[in-house]
C-alpha positions as a Python dict, from the first residue, in 0.01 Angstrom:
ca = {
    (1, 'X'): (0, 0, 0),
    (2, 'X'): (127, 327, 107),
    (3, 'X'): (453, 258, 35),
    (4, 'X'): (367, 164, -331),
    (5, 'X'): (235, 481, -392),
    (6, 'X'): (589, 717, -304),
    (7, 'X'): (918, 702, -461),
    (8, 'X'): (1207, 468, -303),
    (9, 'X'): (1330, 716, -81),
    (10, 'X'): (1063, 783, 114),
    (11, 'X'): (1095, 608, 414),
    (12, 'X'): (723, 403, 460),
    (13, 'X'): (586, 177, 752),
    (14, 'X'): (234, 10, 781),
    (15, 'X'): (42, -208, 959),
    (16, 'X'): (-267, -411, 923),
    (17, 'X'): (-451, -450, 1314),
    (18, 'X'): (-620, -766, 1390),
    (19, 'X'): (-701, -716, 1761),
    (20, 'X'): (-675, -497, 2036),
    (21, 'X'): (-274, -574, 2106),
    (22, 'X'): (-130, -341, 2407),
    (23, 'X'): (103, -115, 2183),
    (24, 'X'): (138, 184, 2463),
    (25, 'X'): (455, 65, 2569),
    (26, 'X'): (587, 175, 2305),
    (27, 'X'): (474, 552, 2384),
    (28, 'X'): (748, 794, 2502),
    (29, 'X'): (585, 1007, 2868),
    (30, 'X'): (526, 1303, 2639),
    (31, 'X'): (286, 1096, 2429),
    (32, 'X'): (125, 911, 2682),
    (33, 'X'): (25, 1257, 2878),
    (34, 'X'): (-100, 1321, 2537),
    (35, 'X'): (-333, 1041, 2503),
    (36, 'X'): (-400, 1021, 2838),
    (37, 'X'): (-805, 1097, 2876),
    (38, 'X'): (-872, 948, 2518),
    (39, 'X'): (-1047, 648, 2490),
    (40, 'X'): (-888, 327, 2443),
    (41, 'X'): (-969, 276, 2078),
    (42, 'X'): (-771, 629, 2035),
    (43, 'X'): (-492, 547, 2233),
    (44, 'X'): (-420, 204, 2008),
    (45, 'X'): (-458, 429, 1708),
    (46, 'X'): (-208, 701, 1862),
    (47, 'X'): (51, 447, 1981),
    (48, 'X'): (44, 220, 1625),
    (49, 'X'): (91, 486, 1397),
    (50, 'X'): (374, 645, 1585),
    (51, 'X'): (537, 261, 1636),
    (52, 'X'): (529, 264, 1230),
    (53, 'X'): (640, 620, 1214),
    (54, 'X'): (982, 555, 1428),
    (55, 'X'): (1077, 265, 1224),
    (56, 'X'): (1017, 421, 884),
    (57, 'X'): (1264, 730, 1094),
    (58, 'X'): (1493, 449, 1200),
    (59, 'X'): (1526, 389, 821),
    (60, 'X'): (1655, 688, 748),
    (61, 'X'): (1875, 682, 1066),
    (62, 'X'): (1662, 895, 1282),
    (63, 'X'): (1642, 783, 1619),
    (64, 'X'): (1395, 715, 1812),
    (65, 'X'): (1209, 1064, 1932),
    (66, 'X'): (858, 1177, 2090),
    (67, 'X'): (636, 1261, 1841),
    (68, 'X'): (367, 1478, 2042),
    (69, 'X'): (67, 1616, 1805),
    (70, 'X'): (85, 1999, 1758),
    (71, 'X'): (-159, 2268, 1656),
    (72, 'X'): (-438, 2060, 1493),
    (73, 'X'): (-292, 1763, 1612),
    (74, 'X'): (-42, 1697, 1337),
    (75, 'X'): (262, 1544, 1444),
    (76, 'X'): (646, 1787, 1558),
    (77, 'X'): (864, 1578, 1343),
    (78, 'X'): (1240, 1595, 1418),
    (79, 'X'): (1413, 1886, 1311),
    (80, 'X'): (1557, 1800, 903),
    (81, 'X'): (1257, 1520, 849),
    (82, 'X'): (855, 1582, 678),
    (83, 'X'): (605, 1354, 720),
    (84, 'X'): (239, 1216, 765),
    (85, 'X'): (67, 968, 934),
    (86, 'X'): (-307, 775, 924),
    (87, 'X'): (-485, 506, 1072),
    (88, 'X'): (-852, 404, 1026),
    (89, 'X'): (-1021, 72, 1150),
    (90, 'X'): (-757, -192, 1119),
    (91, 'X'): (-488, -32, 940),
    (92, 'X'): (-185, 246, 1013),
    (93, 'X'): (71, 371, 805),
    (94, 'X'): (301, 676, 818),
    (95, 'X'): (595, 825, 574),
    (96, 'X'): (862, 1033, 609),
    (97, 'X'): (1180, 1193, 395),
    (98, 'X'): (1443, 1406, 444),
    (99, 'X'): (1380, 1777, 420),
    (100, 'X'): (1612, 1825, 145),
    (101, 'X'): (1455, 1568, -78),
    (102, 'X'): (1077, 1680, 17),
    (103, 'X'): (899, 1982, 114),
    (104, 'X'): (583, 1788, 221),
    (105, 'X'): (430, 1409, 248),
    (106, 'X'): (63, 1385, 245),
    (107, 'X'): (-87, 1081, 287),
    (108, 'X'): (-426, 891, 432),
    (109, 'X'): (-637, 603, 445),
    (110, 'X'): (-1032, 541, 468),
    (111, 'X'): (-1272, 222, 440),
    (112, 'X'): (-1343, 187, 106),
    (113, 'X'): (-1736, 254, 173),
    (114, 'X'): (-1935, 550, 51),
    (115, 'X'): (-1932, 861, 326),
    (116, 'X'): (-2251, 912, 517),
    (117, 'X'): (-2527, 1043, 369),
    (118, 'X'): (-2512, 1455, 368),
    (119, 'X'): (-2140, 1477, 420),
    (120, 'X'): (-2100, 1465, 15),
    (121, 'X'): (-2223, 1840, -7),
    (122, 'X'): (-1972, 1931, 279),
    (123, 'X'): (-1709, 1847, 156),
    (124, 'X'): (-1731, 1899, -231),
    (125, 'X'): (-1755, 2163, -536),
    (126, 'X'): (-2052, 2128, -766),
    (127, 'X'): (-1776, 2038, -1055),
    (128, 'X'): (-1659, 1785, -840),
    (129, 'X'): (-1990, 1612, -774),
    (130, 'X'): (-2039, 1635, -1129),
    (131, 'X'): (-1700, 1456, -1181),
    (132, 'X'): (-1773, 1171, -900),
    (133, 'X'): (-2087, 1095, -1119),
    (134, 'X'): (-1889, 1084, -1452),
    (135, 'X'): (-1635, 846, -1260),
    (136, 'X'): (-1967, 612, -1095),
    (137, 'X'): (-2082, 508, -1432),
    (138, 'X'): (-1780, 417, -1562),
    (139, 'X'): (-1686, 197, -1216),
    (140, 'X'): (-1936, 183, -998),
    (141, 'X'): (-1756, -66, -744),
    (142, 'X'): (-1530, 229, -628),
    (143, 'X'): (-1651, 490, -345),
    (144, 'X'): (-1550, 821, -522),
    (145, 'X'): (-1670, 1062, -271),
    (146, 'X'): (-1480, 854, 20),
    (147, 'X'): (-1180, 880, -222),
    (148, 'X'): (-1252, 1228, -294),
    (149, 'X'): (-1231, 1310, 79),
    (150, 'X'): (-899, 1102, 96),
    (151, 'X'): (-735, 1304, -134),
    (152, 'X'): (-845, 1639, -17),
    (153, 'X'): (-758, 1524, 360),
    (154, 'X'): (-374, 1435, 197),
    (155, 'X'): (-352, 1764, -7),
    (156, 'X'): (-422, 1916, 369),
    (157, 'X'): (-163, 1773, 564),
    (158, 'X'): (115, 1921, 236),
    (159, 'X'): (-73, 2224, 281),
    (160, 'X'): (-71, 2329, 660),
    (161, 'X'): (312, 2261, 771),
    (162, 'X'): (389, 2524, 472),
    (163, 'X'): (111, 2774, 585),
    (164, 'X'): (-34, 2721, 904),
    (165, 'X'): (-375, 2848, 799),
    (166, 'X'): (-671, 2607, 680),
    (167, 'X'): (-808, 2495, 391),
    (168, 'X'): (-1109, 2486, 312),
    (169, 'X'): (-1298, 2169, 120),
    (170, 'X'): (-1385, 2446, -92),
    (171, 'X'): (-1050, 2572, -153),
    (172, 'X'): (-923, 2255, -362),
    (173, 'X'): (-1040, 2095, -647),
    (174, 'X'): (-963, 1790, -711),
    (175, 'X'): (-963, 1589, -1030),
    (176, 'X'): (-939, 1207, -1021),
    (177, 'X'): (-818, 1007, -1296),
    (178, 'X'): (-927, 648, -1270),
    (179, 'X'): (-740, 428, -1539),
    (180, 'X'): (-403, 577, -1426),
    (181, 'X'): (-455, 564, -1014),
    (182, 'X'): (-354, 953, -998),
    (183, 'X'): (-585, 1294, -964),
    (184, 'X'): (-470, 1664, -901),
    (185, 'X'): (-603, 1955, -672),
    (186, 'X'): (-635, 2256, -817),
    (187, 'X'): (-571, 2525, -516),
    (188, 'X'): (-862, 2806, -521),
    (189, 'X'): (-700, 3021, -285),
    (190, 'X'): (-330, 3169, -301),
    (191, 'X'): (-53, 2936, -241),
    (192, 'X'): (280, 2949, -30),
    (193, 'X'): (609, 3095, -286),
    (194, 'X'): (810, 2828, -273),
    (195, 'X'): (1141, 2828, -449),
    (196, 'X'): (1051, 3152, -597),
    (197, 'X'): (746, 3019, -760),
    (198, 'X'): (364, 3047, -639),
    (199, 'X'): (257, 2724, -564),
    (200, 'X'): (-70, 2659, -763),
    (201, 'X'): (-160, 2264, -693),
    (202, 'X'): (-34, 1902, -614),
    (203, 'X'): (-88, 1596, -774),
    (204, 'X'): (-123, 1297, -608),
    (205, 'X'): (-178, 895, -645),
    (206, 'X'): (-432, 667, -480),
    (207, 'X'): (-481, 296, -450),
    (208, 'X'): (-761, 107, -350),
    (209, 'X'): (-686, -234, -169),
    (210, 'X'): (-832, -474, 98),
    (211, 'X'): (-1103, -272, 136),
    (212, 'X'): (-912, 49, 170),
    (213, 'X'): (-889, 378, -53),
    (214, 'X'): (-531, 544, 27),
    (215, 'X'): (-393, 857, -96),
    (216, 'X'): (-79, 1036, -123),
    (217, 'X'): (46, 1361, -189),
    (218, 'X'): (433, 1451, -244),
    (219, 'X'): (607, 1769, -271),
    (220, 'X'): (929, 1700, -378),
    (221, 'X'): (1256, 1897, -441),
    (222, 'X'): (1409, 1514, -548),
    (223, 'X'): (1298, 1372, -881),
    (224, 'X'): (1118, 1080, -790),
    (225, 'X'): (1216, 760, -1017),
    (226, 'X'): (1006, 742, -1348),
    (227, 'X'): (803, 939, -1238),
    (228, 'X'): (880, 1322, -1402),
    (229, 'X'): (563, 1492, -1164),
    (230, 'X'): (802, 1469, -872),
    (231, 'X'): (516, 1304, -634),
    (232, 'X'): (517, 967, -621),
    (233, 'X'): (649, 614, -798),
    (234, 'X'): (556, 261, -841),
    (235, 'X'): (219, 71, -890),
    (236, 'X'): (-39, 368, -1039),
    (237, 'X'): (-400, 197, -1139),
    (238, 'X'): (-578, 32, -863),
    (239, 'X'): (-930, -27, -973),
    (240, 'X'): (-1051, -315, -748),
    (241, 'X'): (-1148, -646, -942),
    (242, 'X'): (-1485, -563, -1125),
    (243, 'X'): (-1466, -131, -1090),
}
């Protein structure tokens, strides 16, 4: 699913999880001291994501490394590589590139299920609200505001390794376009100069499949494959059967 979303060469893994398999054996010392007082729902989460993280290094001939979680928890990826992971209930994925092809990967997964009541205000602009409700009558088999979130939570994880500061739910607005499995954040705030020019946005694709909503976000310096935005390839509408 993930991997659908991104251009060829970025490296993908992801897994679908059945049961409660022992994957900590997998887990370098560093990680495990990591993980070591969560519970151990958190610690299957922790250990899948970085199993599917090594291989999709090992793709690009990165061996095996620790990946310990950082300031906010985001992963230290090895020196020359950008990435992202995710994992909700029964699914993990992560993607990574080279630093010379990509500034920044951005991606996550959620059920596909409206959020809980009250967290819609949190984490939206009155034009976005307005925009989910535009986007409900047209298909109103897709969560919007779950996918809203989604996206905002990928345009985060492009946004942080190039700042280190926050951003704010308020600070991005997104814009989701249904028909072509794509939307764009519009950044509120001053972005990072990159390559002499102010960054003002991202664009991004999402996908909605066995029972999932997934986003990702690419910043790219490599032209991605039919694709002349430069953030992401392959498979773009993913309205689920009946949306």
């Amino acid at each position: 699913m993930i991997g659908r979303m991104l251009p060829g060469w970025v490296s993908t893994e992801e897994i679908f999880v059945s049961g409660q398999e022992d994957t900590l054996s997998g887990l370098f010392p560093e990680e495990r001291v990591a993980v070591a007082r969560a519970v151990p729902k958190r610690q299957r989460e922790f250990a899948d994501v970085r199993a599917c993280a090594r291989s999709a290094l090992g793709r690009l001939g990165v061996a095996p490394v620790p990946l310990v979680p950082g300031h906010r928890g985001a992963p230290q990826w090895p020196e020359g590589v950008v990435g992202s992971m995710t994992h909700c209930d029964g699914y993990r994925a992560a993607a990574v590139a080279r630093g010379t092809d990509a500034v920044g990967i951005g991606i996550d997964a959620e059920p596909a299920e409206p959020t809980p009541d009250g967290v819609l205000g949190v984490i939206s602009l009155p034009t976005e609200r307005e925009h989910l409700r535009a986007l409900a009558a047209a298909h109103p088999q897709v969560a919007w505001d779950r996918l809203l979130f989604s996206a905002k939570e990928s345009v985060f994880k492009v946004w942080y390794p190039l700042t280190s500061r926050e951003l704010d739910f308020s600070e991005a607005e997104i814009t989701i376009d249904a028909d072509a499995g794509t939307f764009s954040a519009r950044l509120l705030v001053e972005g990072p100069v990159l390559g002499g020019e102010r960054l003002r946005g991202f664009t991004g694709r999402w996908a909605a499949r066995r029972g999932l909503l997934a986003t990702a976000v690419l910043l790219g310096t490599r032209p991605a494959t039919g694709d002349s935005t430069g953030t992401g390839a392959g498979t773009a509408a993913h309205l689920p059967p009946g949306a």
